[in-house]
N, CA, C and O of each residue as an XYZ file, in Angstrom:
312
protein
N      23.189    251.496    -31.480
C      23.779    250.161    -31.469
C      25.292    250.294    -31.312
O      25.763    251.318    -31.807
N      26.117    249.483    -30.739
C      27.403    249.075    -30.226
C      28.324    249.016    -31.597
O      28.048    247.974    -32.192
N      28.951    249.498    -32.036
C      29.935    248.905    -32.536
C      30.701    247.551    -33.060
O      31.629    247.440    -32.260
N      30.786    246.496    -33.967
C      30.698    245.378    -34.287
C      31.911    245.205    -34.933
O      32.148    246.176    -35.651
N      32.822    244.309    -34.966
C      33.098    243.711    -35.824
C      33.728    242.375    -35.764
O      33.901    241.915    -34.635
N      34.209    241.470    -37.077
C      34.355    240.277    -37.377
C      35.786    240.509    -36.696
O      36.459    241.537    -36.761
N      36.137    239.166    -35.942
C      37.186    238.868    -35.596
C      37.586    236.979    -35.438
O      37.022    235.980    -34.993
N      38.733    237.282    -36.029
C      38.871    235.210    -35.918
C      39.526    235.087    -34.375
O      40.192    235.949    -33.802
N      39.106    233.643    -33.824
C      39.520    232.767    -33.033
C      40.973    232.361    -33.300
O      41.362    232.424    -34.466
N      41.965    231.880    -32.177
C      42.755    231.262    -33.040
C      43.804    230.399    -31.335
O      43.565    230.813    -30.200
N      44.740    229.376    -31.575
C      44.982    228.679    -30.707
C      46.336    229.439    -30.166
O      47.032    230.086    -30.948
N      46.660    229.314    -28.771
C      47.774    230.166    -28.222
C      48.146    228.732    -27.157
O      47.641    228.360    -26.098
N      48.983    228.315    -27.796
C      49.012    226.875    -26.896
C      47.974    226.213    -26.434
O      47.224    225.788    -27.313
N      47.563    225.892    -24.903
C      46.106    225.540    -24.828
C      45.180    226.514    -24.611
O      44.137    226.119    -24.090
N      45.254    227.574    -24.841
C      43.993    228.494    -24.981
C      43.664    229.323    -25.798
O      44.478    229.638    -26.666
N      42.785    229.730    -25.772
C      41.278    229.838    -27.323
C      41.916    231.583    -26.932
O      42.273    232.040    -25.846
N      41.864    232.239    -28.298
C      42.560    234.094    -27.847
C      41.828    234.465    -29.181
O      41.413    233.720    -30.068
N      41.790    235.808    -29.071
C      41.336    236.945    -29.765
C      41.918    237.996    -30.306
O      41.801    238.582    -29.230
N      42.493    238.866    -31.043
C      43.312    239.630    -31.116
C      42.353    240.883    -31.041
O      41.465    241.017    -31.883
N      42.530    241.755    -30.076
C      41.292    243.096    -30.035
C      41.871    243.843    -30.716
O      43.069    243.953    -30.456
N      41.254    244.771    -31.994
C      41.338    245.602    -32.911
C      41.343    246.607    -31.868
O      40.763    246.589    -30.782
N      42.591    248.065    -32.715
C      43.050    248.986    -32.184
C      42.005    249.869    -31.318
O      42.216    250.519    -30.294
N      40.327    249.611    -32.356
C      39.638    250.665    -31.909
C      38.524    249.990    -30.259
O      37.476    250.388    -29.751
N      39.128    249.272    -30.058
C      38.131    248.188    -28.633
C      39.481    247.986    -27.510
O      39.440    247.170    -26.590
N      40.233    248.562    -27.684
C      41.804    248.606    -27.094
C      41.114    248.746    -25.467
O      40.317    249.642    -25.190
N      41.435    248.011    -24.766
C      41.156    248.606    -22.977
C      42.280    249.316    -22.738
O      43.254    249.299    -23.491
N      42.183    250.141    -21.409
C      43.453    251.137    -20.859
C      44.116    249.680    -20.160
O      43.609    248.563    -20.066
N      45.336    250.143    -19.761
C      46.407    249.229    -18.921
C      46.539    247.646    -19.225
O      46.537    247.447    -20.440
N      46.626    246.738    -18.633
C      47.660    245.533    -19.461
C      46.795    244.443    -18.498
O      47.264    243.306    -18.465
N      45.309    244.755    -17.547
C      44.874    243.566    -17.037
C      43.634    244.053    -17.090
O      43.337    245.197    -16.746
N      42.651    242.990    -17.633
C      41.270    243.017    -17.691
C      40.544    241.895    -16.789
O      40.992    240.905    -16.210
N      39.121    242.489    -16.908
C      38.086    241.313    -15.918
C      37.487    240.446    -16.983
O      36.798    241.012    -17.831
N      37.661    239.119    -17.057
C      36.919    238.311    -17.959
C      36.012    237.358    -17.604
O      36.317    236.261    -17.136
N      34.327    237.948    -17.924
C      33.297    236.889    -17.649
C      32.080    236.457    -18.422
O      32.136    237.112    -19.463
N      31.093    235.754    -18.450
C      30.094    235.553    -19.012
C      28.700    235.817    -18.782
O      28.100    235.718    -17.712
N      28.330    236.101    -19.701
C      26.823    236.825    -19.426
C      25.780    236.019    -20.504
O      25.267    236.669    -21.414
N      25.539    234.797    -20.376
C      24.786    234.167    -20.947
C      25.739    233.425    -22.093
O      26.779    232.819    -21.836
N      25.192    233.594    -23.330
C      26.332    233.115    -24.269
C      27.876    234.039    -24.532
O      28.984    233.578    -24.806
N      27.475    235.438    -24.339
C      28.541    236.415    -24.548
C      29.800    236.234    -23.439
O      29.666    235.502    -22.459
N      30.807    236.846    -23.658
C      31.968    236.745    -23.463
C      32.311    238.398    -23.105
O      32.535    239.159    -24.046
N      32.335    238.860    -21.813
C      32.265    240.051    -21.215
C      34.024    240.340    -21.082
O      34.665    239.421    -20.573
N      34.655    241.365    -21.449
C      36.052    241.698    -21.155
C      35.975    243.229    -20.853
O      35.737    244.162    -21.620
N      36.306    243.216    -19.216
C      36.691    245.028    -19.327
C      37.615    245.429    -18.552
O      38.310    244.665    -17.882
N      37.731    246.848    -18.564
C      39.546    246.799    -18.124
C      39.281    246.679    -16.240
O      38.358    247.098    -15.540
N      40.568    245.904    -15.889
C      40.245    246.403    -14.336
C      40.458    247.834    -14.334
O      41.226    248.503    -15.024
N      39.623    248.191    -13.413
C      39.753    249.648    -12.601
C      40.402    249.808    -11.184
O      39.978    249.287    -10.153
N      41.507    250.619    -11.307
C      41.986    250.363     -9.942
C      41.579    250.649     -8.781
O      41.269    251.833     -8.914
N      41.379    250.387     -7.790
C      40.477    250.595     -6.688
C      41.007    251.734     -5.928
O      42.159    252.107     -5.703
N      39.760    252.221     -5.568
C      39.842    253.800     -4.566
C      39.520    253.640     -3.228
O      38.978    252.666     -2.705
N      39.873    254.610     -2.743
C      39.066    254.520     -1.464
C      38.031    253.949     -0.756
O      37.938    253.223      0.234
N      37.339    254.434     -1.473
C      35.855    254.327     -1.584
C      35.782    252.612     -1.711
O      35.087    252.285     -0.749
N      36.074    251.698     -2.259
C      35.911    250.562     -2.931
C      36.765    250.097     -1.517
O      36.316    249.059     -1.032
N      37.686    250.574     -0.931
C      38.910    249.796      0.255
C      37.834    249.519      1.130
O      37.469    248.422      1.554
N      37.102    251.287      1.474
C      36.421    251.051      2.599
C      35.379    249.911      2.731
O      35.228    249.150      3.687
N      34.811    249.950      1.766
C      33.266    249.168      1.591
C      33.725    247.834      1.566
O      32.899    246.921      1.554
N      35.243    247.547      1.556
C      35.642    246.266      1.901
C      35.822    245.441      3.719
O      35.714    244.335      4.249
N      36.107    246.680      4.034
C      36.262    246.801      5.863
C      34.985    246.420      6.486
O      33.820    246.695      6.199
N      35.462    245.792      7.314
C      33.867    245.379      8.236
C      34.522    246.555      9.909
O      35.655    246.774     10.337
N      32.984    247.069     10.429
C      32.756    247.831     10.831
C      33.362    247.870     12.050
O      33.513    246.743     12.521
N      33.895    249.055     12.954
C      34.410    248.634     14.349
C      33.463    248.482     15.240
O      32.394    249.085     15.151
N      33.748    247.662     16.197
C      32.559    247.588     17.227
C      31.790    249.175     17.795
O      32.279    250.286     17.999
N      30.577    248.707     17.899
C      30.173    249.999     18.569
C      30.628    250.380     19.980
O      31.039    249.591     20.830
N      30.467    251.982     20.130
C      30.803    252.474     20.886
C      32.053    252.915     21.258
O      32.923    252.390     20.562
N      32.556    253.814     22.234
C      33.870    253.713     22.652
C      34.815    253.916     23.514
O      34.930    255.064     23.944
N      35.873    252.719     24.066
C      36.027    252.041     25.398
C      36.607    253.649     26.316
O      37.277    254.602     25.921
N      36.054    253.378     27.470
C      36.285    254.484     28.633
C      37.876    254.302     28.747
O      38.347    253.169     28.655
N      38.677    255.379     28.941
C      39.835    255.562     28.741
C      40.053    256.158     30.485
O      39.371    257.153     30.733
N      40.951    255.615     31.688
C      41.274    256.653     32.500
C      42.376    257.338     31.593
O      43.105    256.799     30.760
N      42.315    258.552     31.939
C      43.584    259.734     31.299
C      42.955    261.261     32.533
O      42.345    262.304     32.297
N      43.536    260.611     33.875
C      43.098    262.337     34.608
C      43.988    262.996     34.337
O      45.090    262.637     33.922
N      43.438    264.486     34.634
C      44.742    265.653     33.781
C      45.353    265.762     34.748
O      45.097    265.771     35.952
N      46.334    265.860     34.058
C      48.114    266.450     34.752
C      48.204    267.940     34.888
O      48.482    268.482     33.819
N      48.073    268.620     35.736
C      48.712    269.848     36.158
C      50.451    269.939     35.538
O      51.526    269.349     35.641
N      49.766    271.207     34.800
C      51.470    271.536     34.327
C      52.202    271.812     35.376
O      51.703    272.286     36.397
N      53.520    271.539     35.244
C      54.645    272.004     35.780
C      55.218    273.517     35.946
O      55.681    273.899     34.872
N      55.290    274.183     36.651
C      55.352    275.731     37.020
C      57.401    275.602     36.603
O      58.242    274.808     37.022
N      57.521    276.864     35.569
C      58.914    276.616     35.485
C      59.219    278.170     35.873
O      58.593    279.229     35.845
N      60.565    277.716     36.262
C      61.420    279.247     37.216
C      62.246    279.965     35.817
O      62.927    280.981     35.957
């Protein structure tokens, strides 16, 4: 089982806040906040890799376009 404990609600101008105890601390200073039925989901963002850029990219067209490029004969030097 998860780890538990009591924590109060409390008002921060107009919004409802939490104070997270030292030991539920996320890394870095911005989290993802969502809901999963009644619960209240908070986790740290993760900064994105590569991997995550690519899978954002949509694909280049297939195939690939015929290029003229005839070869150049080098130049004979004295």
């Amino acid at each position: 089982m998860t780890e538990q404990r009591h924590v109060r609600l409390f008002r921060n101008g107009r919004n409802q806040a939490v104070r997270i105890p030292v030991e539920f601390e996320l890394p870095g200073n911005e989290a993802i906040m969502h809901r999963d039925g009644d619960r209240l989901v908070i986790e740290p963002l993760r900064k994105r890799g590569l991997v995550a850029l690519l899978k954002t990219m949509k694909p280049i067209e297939p195939g690939i376009p015929e290029i003229d490029d005839p070869l150049v004969k080098p130049e004979k030097v004295f």
